[in-house]
C-alpha positions as CSV (number, residue, x, y, z in Angstrom):
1,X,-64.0,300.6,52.8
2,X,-67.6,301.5,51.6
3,X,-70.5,302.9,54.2
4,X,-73.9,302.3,53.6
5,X,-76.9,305.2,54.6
6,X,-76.6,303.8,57.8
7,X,-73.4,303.7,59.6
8,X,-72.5,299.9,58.0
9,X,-69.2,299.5,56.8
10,X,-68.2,297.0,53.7
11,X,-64.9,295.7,52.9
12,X,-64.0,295.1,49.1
13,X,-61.1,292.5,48.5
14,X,-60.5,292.2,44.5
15,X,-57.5,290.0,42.6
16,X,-56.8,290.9,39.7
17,X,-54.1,288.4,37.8
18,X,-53.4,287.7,34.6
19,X,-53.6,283.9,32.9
20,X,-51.7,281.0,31.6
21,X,-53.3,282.4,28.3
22,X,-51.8,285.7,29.0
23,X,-55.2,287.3,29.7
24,X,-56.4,289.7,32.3
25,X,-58.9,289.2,35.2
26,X,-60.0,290.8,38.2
27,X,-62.4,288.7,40.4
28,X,-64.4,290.1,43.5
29,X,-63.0,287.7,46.0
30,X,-65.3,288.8,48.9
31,X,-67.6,292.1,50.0
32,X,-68.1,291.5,53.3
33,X,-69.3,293.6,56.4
34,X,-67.5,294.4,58.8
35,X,-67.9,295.5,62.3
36,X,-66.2,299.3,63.7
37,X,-64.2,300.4,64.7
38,X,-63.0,300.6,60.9
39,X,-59.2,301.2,61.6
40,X,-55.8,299.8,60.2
41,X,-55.8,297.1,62.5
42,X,-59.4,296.1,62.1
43,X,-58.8,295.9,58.0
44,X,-55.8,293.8,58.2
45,X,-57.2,290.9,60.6
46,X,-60.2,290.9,58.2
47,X,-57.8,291.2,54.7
48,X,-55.1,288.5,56.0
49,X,-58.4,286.1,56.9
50,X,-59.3,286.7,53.4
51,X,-56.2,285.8,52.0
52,X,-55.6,282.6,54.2
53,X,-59.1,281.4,53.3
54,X,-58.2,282.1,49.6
55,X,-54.7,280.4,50.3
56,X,-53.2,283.6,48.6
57,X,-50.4,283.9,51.0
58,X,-47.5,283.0,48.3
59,X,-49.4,284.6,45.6
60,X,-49.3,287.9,46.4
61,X,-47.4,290.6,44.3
62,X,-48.5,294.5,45.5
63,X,-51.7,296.3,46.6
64,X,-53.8,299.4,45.4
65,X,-55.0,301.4,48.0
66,X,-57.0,305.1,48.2
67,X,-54.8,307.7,50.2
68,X,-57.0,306.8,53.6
69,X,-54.5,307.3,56.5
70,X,-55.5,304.0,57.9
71,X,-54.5,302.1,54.5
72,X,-51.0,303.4,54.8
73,X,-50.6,301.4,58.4
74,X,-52.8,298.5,57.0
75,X,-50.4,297.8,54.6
76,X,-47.4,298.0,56.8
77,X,-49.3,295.6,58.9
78,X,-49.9,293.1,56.0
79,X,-46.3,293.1,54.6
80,X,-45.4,291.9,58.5
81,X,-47.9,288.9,58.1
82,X,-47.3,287.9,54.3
83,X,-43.7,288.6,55.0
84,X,-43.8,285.1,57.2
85,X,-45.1,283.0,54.2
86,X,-43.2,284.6,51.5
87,X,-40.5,287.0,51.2
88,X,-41.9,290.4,49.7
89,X,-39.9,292.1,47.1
90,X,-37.1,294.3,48.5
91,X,-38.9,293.3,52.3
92,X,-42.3,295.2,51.1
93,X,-41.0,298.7,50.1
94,X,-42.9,298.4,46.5
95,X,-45.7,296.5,47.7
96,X,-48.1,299.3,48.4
97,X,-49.3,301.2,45.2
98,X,-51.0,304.6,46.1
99,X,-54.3,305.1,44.0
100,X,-53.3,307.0,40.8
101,X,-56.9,308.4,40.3
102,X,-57.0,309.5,43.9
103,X,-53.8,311.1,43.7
104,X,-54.7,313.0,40.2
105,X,-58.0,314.2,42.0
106,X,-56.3,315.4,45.0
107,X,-53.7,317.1,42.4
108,X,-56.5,319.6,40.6
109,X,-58.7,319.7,43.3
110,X,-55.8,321.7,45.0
111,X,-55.4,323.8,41.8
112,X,-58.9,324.4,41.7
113,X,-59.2,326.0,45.3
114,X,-58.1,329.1,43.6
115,X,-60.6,329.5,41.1
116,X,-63.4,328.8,43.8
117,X,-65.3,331.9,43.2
118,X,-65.7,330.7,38.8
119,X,-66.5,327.4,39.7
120,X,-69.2,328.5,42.3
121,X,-71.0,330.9,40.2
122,X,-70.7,328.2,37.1
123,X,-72.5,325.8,39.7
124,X,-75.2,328.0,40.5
125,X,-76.1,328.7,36.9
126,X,-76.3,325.2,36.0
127,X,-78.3,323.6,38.6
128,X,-80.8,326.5,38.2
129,X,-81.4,325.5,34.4
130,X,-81.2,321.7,35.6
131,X,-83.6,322.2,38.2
132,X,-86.5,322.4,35.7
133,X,-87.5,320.5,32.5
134,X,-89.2,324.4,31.0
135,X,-86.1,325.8,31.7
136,X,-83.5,323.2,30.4
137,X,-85.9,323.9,27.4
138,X,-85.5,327.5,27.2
139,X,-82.2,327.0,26.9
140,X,-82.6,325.0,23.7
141,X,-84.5,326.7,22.1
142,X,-81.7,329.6,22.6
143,X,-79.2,327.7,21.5
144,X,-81.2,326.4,18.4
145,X,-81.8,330.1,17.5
146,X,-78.7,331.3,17.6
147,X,-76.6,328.0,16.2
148,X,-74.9,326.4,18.9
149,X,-74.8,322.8,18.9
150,X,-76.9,321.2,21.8
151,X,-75.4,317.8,21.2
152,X,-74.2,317.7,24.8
153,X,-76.5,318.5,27.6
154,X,-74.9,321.1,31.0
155,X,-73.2,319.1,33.2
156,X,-73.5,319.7,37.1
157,X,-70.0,319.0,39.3
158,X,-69.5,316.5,42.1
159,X,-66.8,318.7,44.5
160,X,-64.6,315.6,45.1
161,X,-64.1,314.7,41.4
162,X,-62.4,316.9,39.6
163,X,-62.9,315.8,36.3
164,X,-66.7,316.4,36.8
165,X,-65.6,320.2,37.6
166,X,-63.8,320.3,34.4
167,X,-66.6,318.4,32.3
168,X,-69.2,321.6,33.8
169,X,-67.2,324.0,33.2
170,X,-66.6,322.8,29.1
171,X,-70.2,322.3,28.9
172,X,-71.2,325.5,30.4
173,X,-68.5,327.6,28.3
174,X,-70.6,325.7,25.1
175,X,-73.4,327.2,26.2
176,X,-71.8,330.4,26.6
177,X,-73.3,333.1,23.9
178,X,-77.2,331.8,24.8
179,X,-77.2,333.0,28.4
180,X,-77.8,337.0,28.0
181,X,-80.7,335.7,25.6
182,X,-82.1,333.3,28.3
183,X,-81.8,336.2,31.0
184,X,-84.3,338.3,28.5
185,X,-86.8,335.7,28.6
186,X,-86.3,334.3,32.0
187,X,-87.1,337.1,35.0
188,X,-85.6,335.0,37.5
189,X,-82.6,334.4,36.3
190,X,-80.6,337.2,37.6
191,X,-77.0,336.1,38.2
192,X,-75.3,334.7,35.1
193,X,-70.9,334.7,34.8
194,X,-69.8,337.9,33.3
195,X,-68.0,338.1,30.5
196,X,-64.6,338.0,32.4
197,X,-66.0,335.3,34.2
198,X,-66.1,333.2,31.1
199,X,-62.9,334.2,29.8
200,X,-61.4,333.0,33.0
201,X,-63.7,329.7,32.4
202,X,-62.1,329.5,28.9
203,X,-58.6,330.0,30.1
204,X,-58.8,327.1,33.2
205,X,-60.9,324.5,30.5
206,X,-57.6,325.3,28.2
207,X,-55.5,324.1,31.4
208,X,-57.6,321.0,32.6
209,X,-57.4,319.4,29.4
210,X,-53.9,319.2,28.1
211,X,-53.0,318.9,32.0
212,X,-49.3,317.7,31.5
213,X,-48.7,321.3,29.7
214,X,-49.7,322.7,33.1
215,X,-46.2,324.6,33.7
216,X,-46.6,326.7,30.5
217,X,-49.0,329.3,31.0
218,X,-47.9,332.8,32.5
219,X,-51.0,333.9,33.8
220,X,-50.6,335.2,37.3
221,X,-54.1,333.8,37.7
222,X,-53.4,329.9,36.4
223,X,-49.6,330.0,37.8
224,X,-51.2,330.0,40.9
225,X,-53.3,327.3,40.4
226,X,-50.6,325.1,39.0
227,X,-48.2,326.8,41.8
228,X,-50.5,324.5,44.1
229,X,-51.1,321.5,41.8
230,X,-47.4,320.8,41.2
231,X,-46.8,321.2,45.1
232,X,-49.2,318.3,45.5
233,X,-47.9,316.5,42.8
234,X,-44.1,316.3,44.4
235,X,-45.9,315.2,48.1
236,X,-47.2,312.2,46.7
237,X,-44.4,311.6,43.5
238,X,-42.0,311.5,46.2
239,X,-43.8,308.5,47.7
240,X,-45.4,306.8,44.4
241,X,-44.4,303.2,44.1
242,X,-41.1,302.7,41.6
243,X,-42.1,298.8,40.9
244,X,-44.9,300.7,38.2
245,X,-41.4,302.0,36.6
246,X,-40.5,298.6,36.1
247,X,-43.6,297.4,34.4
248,X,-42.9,300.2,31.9
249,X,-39.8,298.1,31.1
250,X,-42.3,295.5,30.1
251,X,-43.3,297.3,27.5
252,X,-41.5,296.5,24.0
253,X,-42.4,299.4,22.5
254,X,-40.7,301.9,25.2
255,X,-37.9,299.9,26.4
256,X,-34.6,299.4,24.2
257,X,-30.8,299.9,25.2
258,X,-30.3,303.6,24.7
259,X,-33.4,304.8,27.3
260,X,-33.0,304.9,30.8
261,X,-35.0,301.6,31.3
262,X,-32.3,299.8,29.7
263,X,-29.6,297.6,30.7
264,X,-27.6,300.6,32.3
265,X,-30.0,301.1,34.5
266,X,-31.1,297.7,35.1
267,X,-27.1,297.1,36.2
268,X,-27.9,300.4,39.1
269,X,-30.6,297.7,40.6
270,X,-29.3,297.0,43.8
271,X,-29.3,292.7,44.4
272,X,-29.5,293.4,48.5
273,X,-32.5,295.2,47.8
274,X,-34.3,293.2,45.0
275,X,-33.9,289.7,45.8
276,X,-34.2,287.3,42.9
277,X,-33.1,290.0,40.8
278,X,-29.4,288.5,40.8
279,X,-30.5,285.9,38.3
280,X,-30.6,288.8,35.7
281,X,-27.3,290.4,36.4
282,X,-25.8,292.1,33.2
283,X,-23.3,289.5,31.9
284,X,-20.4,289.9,29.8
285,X,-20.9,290.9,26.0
286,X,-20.5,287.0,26.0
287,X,-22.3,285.9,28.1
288,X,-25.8,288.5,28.2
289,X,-28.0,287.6,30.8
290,X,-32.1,287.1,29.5
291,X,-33.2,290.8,30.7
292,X,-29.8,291.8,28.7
293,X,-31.2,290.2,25.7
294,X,-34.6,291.9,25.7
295,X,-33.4,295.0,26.9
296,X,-30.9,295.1,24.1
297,X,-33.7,294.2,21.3
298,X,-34.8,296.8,18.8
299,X,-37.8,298.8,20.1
300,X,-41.4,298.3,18.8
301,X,-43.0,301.1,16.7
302,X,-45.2,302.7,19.3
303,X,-47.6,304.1,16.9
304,X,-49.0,300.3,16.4
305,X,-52.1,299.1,18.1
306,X,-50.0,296.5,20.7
307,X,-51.6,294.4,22.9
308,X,-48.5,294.0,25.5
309,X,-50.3,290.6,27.1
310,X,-50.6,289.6,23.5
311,X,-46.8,289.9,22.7
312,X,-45.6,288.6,25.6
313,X,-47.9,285.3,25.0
314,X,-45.9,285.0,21.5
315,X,-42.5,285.8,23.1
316,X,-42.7,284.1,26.2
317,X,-40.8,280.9,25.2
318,X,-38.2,283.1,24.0
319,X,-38.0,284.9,27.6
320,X,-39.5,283.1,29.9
321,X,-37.8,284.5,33.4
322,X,-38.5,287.7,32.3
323,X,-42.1,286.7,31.1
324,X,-42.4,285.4,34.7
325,X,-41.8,288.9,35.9
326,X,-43.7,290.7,33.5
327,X,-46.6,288.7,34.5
328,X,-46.3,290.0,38.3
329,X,-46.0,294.0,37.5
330,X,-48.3,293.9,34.2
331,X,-51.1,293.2,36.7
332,X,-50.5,295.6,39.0
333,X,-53.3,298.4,38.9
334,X,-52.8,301.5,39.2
335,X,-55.9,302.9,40.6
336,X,-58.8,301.3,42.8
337,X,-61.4,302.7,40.1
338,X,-61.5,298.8,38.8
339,X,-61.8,297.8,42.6
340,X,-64.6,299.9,43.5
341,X,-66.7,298.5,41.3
342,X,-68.5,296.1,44.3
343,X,-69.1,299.7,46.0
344,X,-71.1,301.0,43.0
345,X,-73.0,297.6,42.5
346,X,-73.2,297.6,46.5
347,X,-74.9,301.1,46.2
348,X,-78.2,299.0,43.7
349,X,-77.8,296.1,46.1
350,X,-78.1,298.1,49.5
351,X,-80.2,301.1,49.5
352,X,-82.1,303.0,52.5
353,X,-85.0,301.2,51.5
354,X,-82.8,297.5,52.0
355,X,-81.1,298.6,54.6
356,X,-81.7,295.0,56.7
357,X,-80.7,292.9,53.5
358,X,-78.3,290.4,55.8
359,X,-74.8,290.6,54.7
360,X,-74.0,287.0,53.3
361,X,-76.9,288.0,50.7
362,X,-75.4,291.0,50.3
363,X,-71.7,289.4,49.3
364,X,-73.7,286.4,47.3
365,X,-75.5,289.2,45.5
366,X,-72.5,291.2,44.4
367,X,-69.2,288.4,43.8
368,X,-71.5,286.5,42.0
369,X,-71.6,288.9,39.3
370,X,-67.7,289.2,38.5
């Protein structure tokens, strides 16, 4: 869901799938408006109408949703209506894909609650210098005199992306060594970051960047942070979708017969809960079922350049059930950032000052151009 200036709401519905010449789309199926109250109820009448009118009913595999409460009941609501055309897989339960970026920016945002008080007065600075041209030139000319490379301009944060925060905070720790200089020559600029401030700045950029090696500092100060970034992280890891596991098995450069996405675990999948899966039962040592075969294959150096799509198009006559099934979980996307793109293009379309565009012109405008 998208909201204009005014209180209009706009419903994105994207399909993304990949072709008989093993390529990948993603089509803008409709951006429509819709009417409040925007709840789960309200989204799923609209979704399921798009998907009869499409005749998608039997053709789709999963959906990638934000963490919006209502999403979580819309979804249960449209497994119960696809669920009459086409049985799920495993009845739904890895239909629903939660938002991978969403989840990421929810993750550090919670880490970065602690170091509220760096981030603020890092703000501050910033937008003062970015609030005029003489002073973003000051700055320069600082830099310039002292030799710091001014190849990449300050950078001010957007609170609900976390990567922006990060991105400020780099820039502004480049900047670093011209701001005492700046305060000579600027009388109103009274409040810089002291220098424990930066170190502090220095120390958190070190942490944001390699962020899987989060568990490995011992600063008091950063174990708190990543105290409440990994107790995000298990919230929603408990609930994240395992069908993305499988698509990893998809991949022949990380799957062979000694990793645990080989055949011993294929044999743990559960028939009852995976229908269709039965066809690719381990067999005997005779008689190796076609997941068997390419599980037991060597594995692919995983330092080449691969294009997955690619291989599979050259090894799908050699495979072709398990093509079948790569095809559904290759496809599956991982965040909505792809999806949203009609919000960002709906953001040009519709703006305060065309407010009263009418809403078919609105959709024509935007799906035309995917």
């Amino acid at each position: 869901m998208w909201h204009l200036i005014v209180d209009e709401g706009y419903l994105s519905f994207t399909a993304h799938y990949i072709d008989d010449d093993w390529k990948l789309h993603y089509k803008i199926i409709a951006f429509c408006h819709v009417s409040p109250p925007h709840n789960a109820n309200m989204i799923h009448e609209r979704l399921i109408a798009l998907i009869k009118e499409w005749k998608f009913q039997q053709k789709v595999f999963s959906i990638t949703l934000d963490n919006a409460k209502y999403n979580d009941n819309m979804q249960k609501l449209l497994v119960n209506s696809l669920s009459v055309y086409n049985p799920l897989l495993a009845y739904g339960d890895y239909f629903h894909v939660h938002c991978g970026a969403h989840i990421l920016n929810f993750i550090v945002q919670d880490g970065l609650k602690v170091i509220g008080d760096e981030i603020k007065t890092s703000n501050t600075l910033v937008k003062y210098i970015n609030g005029f041209k003489v002073r973003k030139e000051k700055l320069r000319e600082c830099a310039i005199g002292i030799g710091v490379s001014i190849s990449k301009r300050l950078w001010l944060d957007c609170p609900i992306r976390w990567n922006s925060t990060y991105r400020m905070l780099e820039r502004a720790l480049i900047y670093c060594p011209c701001y005492e200089n700046l305060k000579r020559i600027d009388k109103d600029l009274s409040n810089i970051p002291t220098h424990d401030d930066w170190s502090k700045v220095k120390e958190i950029v070190a942490l944001l960047k390699p962020f899987d090696d989060i568990t490995k500092y011992e600063d008091e100060f950063l174990k708190d942070m990543a105290k409440n970034m990994k107790n995000k992280f298990d919230k929603y890891w408990e609930n994240y979708s395992v069908v993305l596991s499988f698509a990893a098995m998809m991949d022949p450069q990380y799957v062979r017969n000694d990793t645990p996405y080989g055949h011993e675990a294929s044999s743990k999948v559960v028939d009852d809960d995976l229908p269709g899966f039965s066809s690719f039962a381990r067999g005997t040592s005779e008689n190796l079922s076609e997941l068997d075969i390419y599980l037991e294959e060597s594995r692919l150096d995983h330092h080449l350049a691969l294009d997955v799509l690619q291989w599979w198009k050259t090894n799908e006559t050699r495979h072709p059930q398990v093509a079948r099934m790569s095809r559904d979980l290759l496809v599956i996307p991982i965040t909505t950032v792809a999806s949203q793109s009609p919000f960002r293009l709906g953001g040009r379309v519709l703006t305060k000052y065309r407010a009263s565009l009418q809403p078919d012109t609105a959709e024509g405008l935007i799906t035309s151009r995917s």
